[in-house]
C-alpha atoms as a printed R data frame, in Angstrom:
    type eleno elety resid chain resno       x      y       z
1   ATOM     1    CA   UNK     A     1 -14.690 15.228  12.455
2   ATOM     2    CA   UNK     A     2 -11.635 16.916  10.640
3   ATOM     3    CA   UNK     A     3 -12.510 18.470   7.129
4   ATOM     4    CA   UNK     A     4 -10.647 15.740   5.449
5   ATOM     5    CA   UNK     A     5 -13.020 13.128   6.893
6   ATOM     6    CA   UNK     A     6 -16.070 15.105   6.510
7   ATOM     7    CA   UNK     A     7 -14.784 14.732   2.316
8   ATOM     8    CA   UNK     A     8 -14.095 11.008   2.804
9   ATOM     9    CA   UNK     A     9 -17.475 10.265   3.920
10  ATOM    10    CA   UNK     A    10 -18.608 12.942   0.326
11  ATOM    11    CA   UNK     A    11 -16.873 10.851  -2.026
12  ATOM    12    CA   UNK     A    12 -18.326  7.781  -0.148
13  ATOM    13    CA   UNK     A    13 -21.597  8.502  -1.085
14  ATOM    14    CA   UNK     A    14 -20.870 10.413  -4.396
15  ATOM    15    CA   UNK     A    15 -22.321  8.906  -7.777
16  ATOM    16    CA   UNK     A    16 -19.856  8.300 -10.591
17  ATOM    17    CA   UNK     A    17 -20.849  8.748 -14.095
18  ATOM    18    CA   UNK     A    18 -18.816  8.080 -17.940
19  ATOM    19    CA   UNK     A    19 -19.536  9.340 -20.927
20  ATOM    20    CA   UNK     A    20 -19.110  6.337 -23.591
21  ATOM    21    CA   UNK     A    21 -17.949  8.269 -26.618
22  ATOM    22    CA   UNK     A    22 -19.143  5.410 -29.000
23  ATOM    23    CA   UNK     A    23 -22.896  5.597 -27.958
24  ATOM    24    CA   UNK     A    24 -22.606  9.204 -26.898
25  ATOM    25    CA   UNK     A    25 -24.100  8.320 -23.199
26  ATOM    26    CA   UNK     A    26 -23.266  8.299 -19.545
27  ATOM    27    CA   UNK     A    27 -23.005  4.918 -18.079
28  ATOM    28    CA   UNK     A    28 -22.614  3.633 -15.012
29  ATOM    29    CA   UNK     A    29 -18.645  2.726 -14.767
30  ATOM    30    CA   UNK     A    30 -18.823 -0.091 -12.697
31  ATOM    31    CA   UNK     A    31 -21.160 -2.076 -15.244
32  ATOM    32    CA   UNK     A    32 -19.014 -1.136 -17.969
33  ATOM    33    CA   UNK     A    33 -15.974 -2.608 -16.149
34  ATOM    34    CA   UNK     A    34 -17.865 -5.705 -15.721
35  ATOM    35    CA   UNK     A    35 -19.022 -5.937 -19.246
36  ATOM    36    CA   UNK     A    36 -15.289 -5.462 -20.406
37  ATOM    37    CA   UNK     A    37 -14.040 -7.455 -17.791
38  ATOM    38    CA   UNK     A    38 -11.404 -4.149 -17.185
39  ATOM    39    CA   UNK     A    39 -10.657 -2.078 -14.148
40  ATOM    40    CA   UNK     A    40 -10.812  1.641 -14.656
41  ATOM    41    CA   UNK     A    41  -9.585  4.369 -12.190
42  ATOM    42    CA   UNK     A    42 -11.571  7.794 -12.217
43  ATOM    43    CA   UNK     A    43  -9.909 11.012 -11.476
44  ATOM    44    CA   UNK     A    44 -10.168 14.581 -11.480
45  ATOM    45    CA   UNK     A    45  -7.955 17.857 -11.030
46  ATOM    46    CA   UNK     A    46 -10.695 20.289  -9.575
47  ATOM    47    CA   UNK     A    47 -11.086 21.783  -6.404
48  ATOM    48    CA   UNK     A    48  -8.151 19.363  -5.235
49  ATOM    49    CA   UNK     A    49  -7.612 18.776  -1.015
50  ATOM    50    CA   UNK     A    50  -9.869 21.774   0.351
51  ATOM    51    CA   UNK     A    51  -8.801 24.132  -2.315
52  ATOM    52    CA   UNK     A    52 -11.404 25.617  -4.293
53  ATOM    53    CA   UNK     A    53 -10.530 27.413  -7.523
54  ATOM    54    CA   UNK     A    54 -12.247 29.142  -9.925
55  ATOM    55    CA   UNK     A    55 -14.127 27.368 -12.737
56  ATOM    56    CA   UNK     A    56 -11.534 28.583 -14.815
57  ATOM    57    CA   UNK     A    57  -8.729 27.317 -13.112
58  ATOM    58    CA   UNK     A    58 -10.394 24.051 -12.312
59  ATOM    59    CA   UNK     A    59 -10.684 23.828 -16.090
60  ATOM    60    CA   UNK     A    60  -7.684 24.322 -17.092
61  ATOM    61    CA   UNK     A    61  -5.820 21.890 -14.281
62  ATOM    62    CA   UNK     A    62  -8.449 19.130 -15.846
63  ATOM    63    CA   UNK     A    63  -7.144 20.044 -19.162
64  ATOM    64    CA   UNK     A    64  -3.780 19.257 -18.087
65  ATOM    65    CA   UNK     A    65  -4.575 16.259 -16.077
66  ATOM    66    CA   UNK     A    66  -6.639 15.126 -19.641
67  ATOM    67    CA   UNK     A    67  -3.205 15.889 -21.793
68  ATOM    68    CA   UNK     A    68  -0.989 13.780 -19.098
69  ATOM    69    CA   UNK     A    69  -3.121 10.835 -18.749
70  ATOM    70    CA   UNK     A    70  -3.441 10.739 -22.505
71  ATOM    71    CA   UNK     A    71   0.074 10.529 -23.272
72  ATOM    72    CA   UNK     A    72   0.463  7.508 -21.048
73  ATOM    73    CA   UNK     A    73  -1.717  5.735 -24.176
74  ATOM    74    CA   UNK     A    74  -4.457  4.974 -21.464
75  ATOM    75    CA   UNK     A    75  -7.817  5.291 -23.147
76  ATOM    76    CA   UNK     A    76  -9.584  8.031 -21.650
77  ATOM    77    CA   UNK     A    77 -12.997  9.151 -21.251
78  ATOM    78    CA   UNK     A    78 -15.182 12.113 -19.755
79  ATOM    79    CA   UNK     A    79 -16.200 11.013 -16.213
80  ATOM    80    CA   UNK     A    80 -18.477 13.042 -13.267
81  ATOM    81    CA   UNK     A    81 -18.489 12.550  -9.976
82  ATOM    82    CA   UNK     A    82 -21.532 14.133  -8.089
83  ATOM    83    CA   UNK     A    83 -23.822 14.225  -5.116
84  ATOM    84    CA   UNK     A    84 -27.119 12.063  -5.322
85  ATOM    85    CA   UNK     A    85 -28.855 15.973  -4.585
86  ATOM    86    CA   UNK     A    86 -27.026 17.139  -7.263
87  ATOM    87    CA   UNK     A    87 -25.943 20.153  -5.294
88  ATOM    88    CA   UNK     A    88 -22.189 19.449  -6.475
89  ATOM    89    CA   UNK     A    89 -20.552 17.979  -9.711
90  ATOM    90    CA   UNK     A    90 -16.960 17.823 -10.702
91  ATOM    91    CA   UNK     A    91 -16.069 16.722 -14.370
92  ATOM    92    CA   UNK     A    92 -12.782 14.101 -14.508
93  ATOM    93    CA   UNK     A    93 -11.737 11.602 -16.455
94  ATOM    94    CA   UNK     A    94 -11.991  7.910 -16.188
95  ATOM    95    CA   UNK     A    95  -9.082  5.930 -17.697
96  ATOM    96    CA   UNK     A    96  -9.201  2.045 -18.319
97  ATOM    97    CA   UNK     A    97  -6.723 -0.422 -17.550
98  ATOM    98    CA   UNK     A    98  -4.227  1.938 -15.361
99  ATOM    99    CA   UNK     A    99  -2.992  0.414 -12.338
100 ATOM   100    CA   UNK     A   100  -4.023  2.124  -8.461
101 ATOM   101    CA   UNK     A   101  -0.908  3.271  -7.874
102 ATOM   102    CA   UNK     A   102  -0.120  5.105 -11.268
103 ATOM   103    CA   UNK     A   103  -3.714  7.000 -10.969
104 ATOM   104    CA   UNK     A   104  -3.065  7.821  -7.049
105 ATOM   105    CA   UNK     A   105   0.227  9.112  -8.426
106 ATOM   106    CA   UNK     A   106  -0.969 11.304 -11.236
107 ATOM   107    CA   UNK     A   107  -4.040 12.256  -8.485
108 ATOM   108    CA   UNK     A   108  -1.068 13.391  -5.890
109 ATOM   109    CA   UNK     A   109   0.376 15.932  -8.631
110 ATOM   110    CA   UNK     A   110  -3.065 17.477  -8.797
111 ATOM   111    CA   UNK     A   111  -3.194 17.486  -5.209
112 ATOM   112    CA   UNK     A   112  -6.423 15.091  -4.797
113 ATOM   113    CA   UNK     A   113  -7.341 13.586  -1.738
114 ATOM   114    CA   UNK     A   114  -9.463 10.468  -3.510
115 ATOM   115    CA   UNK     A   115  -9.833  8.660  -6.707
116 ATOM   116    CA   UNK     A   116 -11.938  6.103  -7.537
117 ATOM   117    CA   UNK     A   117 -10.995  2.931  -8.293
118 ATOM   118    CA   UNK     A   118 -13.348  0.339 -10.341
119 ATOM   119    CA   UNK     A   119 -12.108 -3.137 -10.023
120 ATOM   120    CA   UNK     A   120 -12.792 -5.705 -13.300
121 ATOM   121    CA   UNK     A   121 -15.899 -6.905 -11.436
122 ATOM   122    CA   UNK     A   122 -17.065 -3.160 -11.413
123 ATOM   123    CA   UNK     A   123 -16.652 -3.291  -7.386
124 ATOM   124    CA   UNK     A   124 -16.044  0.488  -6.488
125 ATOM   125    CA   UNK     A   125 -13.375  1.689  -4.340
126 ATOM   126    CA   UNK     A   126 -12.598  5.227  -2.666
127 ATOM   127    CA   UNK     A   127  -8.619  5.357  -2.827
128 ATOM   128    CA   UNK     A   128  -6.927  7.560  -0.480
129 ATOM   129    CA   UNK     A   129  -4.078  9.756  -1.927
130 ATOM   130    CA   UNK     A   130  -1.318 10.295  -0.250
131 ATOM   131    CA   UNK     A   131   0.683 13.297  -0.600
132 ATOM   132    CA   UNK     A   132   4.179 12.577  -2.403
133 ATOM   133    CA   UNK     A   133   6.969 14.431  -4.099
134 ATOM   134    CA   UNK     A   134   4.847 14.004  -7.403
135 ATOM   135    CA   UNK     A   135   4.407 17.031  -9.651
136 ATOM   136    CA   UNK     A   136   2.965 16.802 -13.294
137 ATOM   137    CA   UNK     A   137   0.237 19.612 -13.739
């Protein structure tokens, strides 16, 4: 199995988690979609393909990924993805209402493998990204 499957089959079984800023909670995204009846893709900038940064870089290519997403007026909110063992977490950002192909974009720039995609029924899909002549970070 090739290290990029061996991550498939990670974010396959990783948990997904949003912080609502109004009640000042993580929630479950794919209730939240179905309560809003909205889709939602969830993203992230760290430790993108097999790369693996420091914390400090990691932060500040999530910073950037936070400040791009934001200016495309999609509302935005804190988002985790992380193993059921909790051995690994990686902070991202869950934005509602963008389209698969503008998140798998914007996840290309920051040279992701995966996003997650939440449809309006809160279904959960693993989206593969692949690499483009995209650069935003």
């Amino acid at each position: 199995m090739s290290e990029r499957e061996v991550l498939f089959a990670i974010y396959e079984e990783a948990l997904v988690a949003a912080l609502d800023p109004q009640e000042e909670e993580w929630i479950d995204p794919a209730l939240q979609c179905l309560i809003r009846q909205q889709s939602a893709m969830v993203m992230t900038a760290y430790n993108p393909g097999t790369a693996r940064p420091s914390w400090a870089e990691n932060e500040a290519a999530n910073e950037r990924m936070r400040e791009f997403v934001s200016s495309r007026g999609h509302e935005l909110w804190r988002a985790d993805g992380f193993s059921a063992d909790g051995t690994w977490r990686e902070p991202g950002w869950l934005a509602w209402g963008m389209p698969v192909d503008e998140a798998v974009s914007i996840a290309v720039s920051f040279g992701q493998f995966a996003i997650y995609a939440y449809d309006e029924e809160g279904v959960r899909s693993v989206v593969p990204c692949d690499s483009n002549d995209h650069d935003v970070s």
